[in-house]
Backbone bond lengths (Angstrom), bond angles and torsions (degrees), N, CA, C in turn:
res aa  C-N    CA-C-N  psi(-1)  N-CA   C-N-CA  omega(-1)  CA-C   N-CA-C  phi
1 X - - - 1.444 - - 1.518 110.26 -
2 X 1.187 111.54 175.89 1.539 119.02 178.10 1.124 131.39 -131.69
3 X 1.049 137.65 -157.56 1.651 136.06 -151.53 1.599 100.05 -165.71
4 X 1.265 126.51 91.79 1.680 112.70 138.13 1.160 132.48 -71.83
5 X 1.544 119.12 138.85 1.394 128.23 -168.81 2.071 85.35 -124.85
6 X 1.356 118.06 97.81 1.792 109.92 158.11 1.187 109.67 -114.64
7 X 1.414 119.53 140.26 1.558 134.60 -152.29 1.454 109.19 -156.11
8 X 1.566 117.02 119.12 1.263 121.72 -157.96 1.573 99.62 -141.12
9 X 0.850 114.92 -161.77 2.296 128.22 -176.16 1.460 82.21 -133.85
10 X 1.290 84.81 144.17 1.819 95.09 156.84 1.537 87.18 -144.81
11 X 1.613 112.26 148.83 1.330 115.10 153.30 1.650 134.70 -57.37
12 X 1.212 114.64 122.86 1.590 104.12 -172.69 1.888 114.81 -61.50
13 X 1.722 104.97 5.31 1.559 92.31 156.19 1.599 123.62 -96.70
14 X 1.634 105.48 8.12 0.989 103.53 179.07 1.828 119.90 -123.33
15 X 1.336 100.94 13.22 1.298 112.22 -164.55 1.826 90.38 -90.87
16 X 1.208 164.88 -35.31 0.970 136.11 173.88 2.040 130.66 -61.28
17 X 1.252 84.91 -20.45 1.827 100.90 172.52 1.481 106.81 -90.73
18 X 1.493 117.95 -5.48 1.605 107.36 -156.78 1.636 85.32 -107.74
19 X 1.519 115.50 -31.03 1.940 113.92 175.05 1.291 107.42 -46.83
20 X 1.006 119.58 -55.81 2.029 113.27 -150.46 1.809 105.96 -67.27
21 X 1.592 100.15 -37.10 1.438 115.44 -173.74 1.761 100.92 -65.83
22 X 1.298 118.71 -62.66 1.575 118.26 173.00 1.790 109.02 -33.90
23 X 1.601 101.59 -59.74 1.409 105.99 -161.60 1.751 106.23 -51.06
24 X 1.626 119.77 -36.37 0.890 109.53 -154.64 1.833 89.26 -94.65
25 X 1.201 142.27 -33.36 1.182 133.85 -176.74 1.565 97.79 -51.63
26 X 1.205 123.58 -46.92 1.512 115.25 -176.51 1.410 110.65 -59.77
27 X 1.380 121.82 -65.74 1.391 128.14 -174.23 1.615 103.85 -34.88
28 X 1.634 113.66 -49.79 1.631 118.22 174.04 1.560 109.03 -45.98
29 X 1.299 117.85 -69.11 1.343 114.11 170.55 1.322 160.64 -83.63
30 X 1.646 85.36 28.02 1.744 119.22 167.04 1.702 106.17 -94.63
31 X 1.476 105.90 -33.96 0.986 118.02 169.92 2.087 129.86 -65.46
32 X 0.826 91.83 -52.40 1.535 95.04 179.86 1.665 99.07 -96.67
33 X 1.101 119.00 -29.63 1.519 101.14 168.27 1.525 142.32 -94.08
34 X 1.014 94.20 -26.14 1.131 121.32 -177.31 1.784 135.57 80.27
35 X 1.307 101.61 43.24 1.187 123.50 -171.64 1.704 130.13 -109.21
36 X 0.955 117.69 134.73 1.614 133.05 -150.19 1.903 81.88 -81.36
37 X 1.262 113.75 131.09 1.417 124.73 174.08 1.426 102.92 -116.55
38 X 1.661 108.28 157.84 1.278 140.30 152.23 1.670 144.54 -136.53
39 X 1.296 130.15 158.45 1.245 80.21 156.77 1.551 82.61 -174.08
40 X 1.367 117.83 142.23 1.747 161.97 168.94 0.944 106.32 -44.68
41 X 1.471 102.05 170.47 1.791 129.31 131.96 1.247 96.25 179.98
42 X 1.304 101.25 160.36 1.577 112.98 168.87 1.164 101.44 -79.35
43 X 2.110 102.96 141.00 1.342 84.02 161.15 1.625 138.67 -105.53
44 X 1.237 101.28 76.55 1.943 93.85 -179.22 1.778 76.34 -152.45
45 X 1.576 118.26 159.75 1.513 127.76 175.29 1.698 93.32 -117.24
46 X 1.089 85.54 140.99 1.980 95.82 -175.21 1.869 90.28 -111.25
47 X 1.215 98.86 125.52 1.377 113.47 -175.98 2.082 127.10 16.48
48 X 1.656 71.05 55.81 1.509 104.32 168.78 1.894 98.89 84.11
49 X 1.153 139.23 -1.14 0.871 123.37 -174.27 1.438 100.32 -111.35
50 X 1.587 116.12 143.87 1.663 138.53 -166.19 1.764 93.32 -109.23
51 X 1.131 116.50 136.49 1.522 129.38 161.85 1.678 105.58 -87.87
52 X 1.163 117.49 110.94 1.284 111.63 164.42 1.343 94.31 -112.54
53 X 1.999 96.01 146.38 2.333 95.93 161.94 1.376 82.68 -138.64
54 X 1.577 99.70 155.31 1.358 126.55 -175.45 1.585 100.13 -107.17
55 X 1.120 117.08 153.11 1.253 127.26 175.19 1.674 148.82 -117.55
56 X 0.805 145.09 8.45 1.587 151.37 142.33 1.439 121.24 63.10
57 X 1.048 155.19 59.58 1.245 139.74 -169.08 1.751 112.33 -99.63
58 X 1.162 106.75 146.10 1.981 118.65 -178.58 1.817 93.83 58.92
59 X 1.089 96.82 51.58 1.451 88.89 171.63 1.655 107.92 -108.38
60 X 1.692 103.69 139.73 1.566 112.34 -147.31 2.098 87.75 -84.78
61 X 1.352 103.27 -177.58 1.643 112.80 161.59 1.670 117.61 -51.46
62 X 0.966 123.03 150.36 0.823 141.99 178.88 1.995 120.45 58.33
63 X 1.560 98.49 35.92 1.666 108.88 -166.69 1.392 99.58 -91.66
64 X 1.050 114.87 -5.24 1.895 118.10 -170.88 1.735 86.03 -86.01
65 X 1.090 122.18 -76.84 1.656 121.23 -173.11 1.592 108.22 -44.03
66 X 1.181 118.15 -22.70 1.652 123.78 178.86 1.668 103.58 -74.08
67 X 1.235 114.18 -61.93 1.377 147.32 169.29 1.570 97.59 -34.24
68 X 1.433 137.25 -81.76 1.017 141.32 -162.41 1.647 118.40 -75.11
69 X 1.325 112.81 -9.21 1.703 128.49 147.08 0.967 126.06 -30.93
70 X 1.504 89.44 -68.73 1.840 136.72 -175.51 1.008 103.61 -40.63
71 X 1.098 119.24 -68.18 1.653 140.96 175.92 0.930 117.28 -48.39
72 X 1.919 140.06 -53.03 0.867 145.23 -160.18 1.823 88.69 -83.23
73 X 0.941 120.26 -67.87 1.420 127.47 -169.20 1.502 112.86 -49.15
74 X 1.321 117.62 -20.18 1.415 98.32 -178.37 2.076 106.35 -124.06
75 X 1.550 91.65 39.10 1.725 103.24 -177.34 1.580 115.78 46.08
76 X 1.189 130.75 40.81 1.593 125.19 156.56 1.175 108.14 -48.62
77 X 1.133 111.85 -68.83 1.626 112.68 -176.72 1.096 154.88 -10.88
78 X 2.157 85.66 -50.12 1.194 99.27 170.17 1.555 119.72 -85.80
79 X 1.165 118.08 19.20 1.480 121.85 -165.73 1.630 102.76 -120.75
80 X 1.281 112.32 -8.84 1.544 108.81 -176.24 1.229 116.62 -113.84
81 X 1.480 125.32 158.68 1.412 106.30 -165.53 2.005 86.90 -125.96
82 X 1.880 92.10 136.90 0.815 102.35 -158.66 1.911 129.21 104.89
83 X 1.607 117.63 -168.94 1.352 114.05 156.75 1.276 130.57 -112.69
84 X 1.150 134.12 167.76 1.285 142.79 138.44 1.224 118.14 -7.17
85 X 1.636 141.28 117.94 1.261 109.76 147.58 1.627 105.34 -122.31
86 X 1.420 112.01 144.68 1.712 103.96 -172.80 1.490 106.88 -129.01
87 X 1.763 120.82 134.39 1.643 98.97 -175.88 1.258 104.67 -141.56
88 X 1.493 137.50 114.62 0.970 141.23 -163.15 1.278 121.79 -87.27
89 X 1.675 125.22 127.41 1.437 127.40 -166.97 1.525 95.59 -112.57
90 X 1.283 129.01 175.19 1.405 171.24 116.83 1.020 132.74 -65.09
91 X 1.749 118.89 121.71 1.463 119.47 154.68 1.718 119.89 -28.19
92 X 1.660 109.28 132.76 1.246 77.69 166.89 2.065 98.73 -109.36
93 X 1.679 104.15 160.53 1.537 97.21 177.60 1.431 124.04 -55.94
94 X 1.319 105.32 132.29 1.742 117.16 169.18 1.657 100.39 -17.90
95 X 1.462 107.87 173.77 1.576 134.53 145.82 1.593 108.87 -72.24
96 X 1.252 119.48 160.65 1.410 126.26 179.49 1.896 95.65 -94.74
């Protein structure tokens, strides 16, 4: 399985309208996918802008095109300044 890590700026005048919308795109896609969510920020804003990354865990093939729906469909976009960036990791195998 896999792991999305997407990590964007939002302005801290826009980060209280931009929470509820994240929370619920995730809750959507814990739901139909079945994937373990999270999600960050650093905490200090560097000239007003907040790093938030969202997080993904056991997420199957093709969850990034699901993922970036998500997004589009429920206006993140327009609330963040800047893009998207999303980077997908792997388990790595145990020790013997």
């Amino acid at each position: 399985m896999l792991a999305l890590y997407s990590y964007y700026q939002v302005g801290d005048d826009h980060a209280a309208a931009l929470l509820p919308q994240v929370r619920a795109m995730q809750a959507a896609l814990a739901a139909v996918h079945g994937v373990g969510t999270g999600l960050k920020r650093r905490p200090e804003s560097d000239n007003g802008l907040q790093t938030w990354m969202e997080i993904y865990h056991d997420a199957g093939a093709g969850f990034g095109a699901a993922l970036a729906a998500a997004s589009d469909a429920a206006g993140i976009d327009a609330l963040i300044h800047g893009s998207r960036h999303t980077e997908v990791f792997t388990e790595m195998p145990p020790c013997a």
